[in-house]
C-alpha positions as CSV (number, residue, x, y, z in Angstrom):
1,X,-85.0,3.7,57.6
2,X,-85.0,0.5,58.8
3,X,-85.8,-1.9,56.0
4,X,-84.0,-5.5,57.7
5,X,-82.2,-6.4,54.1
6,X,-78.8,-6.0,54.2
7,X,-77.5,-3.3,51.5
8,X,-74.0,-1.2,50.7
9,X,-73.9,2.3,52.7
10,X,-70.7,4.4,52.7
11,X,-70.0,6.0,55.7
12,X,-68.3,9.5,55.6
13,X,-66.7,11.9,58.4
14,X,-63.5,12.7,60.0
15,X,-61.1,10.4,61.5
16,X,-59.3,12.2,64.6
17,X,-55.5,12.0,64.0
18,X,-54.8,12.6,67.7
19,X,-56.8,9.5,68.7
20,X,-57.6,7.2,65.2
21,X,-60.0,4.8,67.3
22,X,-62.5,8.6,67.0
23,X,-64.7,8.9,64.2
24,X,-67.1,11.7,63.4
25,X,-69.4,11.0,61.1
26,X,-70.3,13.3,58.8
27,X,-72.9,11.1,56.7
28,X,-74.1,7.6,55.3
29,X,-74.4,7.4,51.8
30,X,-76.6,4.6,50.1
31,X,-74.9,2.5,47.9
32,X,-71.1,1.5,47.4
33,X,-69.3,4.7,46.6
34,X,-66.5,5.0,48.9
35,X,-63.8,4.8,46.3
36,X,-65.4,8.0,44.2
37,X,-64.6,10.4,47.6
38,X,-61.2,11.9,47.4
39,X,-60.0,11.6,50.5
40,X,-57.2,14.6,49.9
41,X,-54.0,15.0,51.0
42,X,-54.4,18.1,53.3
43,X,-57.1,17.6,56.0
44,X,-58.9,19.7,58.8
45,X,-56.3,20.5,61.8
46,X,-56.3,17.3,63.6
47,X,-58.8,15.7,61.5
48,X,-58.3,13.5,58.2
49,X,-61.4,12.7,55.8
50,X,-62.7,9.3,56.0
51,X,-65.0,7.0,53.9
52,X,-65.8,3.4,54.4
53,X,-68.1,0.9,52.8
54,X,-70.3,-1.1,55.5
55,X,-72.9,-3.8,54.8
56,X,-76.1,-3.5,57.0
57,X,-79.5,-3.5,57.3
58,X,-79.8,0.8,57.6
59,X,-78.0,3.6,57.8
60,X,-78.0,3.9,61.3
61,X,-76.7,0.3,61.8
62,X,-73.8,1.0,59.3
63,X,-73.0,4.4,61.1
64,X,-72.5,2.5,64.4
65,X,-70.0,-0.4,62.8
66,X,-67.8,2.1,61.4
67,X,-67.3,4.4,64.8
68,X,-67.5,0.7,66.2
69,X,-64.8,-0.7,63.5
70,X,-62.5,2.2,64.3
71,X,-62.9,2.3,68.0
72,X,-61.6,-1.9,67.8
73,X,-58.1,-0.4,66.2
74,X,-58.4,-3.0,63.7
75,X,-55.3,-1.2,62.1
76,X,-52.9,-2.8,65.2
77,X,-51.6,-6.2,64.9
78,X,-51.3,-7.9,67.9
79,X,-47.9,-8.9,67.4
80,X,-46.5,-5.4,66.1
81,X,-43.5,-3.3,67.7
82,X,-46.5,-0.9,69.2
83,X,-48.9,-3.4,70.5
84,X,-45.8,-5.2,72.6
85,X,-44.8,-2.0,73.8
86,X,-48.3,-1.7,75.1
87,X,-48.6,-4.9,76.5
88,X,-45.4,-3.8,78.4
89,X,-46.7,-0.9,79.7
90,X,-49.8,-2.3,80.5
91,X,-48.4,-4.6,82.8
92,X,-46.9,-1.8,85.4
93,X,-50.5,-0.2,84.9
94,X,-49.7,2.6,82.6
95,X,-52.2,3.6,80.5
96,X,-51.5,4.4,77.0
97,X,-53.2,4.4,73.5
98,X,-52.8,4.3,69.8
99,X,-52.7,8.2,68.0
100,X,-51.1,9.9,65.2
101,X,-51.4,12.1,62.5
102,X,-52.8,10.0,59.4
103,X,-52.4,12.3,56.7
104,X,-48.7,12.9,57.6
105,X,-48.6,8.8,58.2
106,X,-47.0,9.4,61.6
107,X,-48.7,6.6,64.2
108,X,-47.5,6.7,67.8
109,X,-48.5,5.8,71.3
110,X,-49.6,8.1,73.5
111,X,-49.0,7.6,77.4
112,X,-51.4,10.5,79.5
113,X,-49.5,12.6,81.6
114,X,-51.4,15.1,83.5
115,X,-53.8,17.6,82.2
116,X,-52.9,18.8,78.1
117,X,-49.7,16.4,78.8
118,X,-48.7,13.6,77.6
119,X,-45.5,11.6,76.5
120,X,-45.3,10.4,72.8
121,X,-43.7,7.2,72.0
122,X,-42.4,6.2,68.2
123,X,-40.2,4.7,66.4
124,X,-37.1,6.0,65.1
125,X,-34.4,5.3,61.8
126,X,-36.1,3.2,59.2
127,X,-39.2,2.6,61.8
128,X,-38.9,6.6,62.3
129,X,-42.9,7.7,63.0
130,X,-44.5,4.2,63.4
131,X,-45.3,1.5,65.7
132,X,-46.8,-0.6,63.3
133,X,-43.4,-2.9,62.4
134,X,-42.1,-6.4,63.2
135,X,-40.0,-6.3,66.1
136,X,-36.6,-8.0,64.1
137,X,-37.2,-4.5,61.7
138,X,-36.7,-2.4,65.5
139,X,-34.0,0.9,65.0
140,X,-34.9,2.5,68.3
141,X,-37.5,4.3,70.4
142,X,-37.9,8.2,70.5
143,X,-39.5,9.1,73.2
144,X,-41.0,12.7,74.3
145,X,-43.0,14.7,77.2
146,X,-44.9,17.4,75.9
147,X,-48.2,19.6,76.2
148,X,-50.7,21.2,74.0
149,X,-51.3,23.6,77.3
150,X,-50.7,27.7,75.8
151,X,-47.9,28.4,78.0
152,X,-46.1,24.5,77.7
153,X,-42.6,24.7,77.7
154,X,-40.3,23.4,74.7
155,X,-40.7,19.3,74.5
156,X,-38.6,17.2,76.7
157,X,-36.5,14.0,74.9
158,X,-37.1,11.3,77.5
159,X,-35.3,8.5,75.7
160,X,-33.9,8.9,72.0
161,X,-32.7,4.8,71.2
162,X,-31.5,6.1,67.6
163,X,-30.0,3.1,65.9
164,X,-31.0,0.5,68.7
165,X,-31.6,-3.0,67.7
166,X,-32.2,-5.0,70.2
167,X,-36.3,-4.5,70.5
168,X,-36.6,-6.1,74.4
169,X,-34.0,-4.6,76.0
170,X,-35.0,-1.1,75.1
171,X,-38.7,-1.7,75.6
172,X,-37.9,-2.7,79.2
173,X,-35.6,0.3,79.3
174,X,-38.2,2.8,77.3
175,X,-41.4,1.5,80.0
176,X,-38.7,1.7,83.6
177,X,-37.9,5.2,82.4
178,X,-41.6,6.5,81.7
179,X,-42.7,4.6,84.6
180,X,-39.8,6.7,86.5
181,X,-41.0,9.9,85.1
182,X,-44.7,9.8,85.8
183,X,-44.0,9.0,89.3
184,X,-41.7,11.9,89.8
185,X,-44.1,14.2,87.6
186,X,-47.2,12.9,89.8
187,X,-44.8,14.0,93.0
188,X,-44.1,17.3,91.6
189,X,-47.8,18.2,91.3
C-alpha cells in the first residue's frame, strides 16, 4: 500500500514489559484512532497493550517508526536518576538496559548476569519502582540478583540504600558492588 502521501495510521500490538524498547505489532489501523483502544488495566503475562498514532506515507512505514520509536527509549531523559546510573555503569563496561512492568508502573534497569539471571536495579522510598526521577528527589537504590531459571533460588538483596539521599555517593557505591558481584559470579561459573 504504498501511496507516498503522508496520512494518520494507528499502530497496535504488545509492548514487552521485561524489555519496553520491544514492540510486537499486532496491526496498523488507517486513520487516527488510537485514543478509542482501551488499553486495559490487566495485560498478557509480560506483555501490556499498546496503540500509537504515526504519520507516514503507508502502513508498513508507520509499523517500522513505532518498533523504531520504542526501540530509541524515548521515555528516558538523559538527565534522569536511571540514565546516570547507566552512564555509570557504562563506564566500567557493564551492560545494562531499561525494563519493567508498565501495567504495574514499575521501570527498572536490568544489568545481565548469566543465563535467565540478572540483577535488577530501582529506586526505593518515594522513588520506590522507578528510575525515571531527578536525582535531588533520590531515597535510595534497591538492588537484586535473581533468575527466571525453574529451579532459581530465592532472590538475593545486593544493596538496599532505603532512605539514602545523597544520589553520587551511592551510585558509585551501587555500580563497585555490582561490578564486584559479576566478577565473583563470572569466577564461580
Amino acid at each position: 500500500m504504498q501511496s507516498g502521501a503522508v496520512q494518520t495510521f494507528t499502530v497496535i500490538g504488545l509492548r514487552s514489559d521485561v524489555d519496553m524498547s520491544d514492540l510486537f505489532i499486532a496491526g496498523v489501523i488507517p486513520g487516527p484512532v488510537a485514543e478509542e483502544f482501551d488499553i486495559l488495566a490487566t495485560s498478557e503475562e509480560e506483555f501490556t497493550r499498546w496503540a500509537m498514532e504515526v504519520d507516514a506515507p503507508d502502513a508498513d512505514t508507520a509499523a517500522a517508526h513505532a518498533y523504531l520509536q520504542c526501540g530509541t527509549d524515548d521515555e528516558a531523559e538523559e538527565d534522569t536518576a536511571g540514565a546516570l546510573l547507566q552512564a555509570v555503569l557504562a563506564d566500567v563496561s557493564i551492560r545494562s538496559r531499561r525494563g519493567g512492568d508498565v501495567s504495574a508502573g514499575a521501570v527498572w534497569i536490568w544489568v545481565p548476569a548469566g543465563a535467565d539471571a540478572y540483577v535488577r536495579i530501582s529506586g526505593t522510598g518515594d522513588t520506590e519502582n522507578e528510575i525515571d526521577y531527578d536525582p535531588a528527589e533520590h531515597h535510595g537504590w534497591y538492588v537484586v540478583y535473581d533468575s527466571d531459571a525453574a529451579d532459581a533460588p530465592d532472590p538475593v538483596v545486593l544493596h538496599d540504600g532505603s532512605g539514602c539521599r545523597d544520589f553520587r555517593a551511592e551510585t558509585t557505591a551501587v555500580v563497585e558492588r555490582i561490578r564486584r558481584f559479576l566478577s565473583a559470579a563470572g569466577r564461580a561459573r
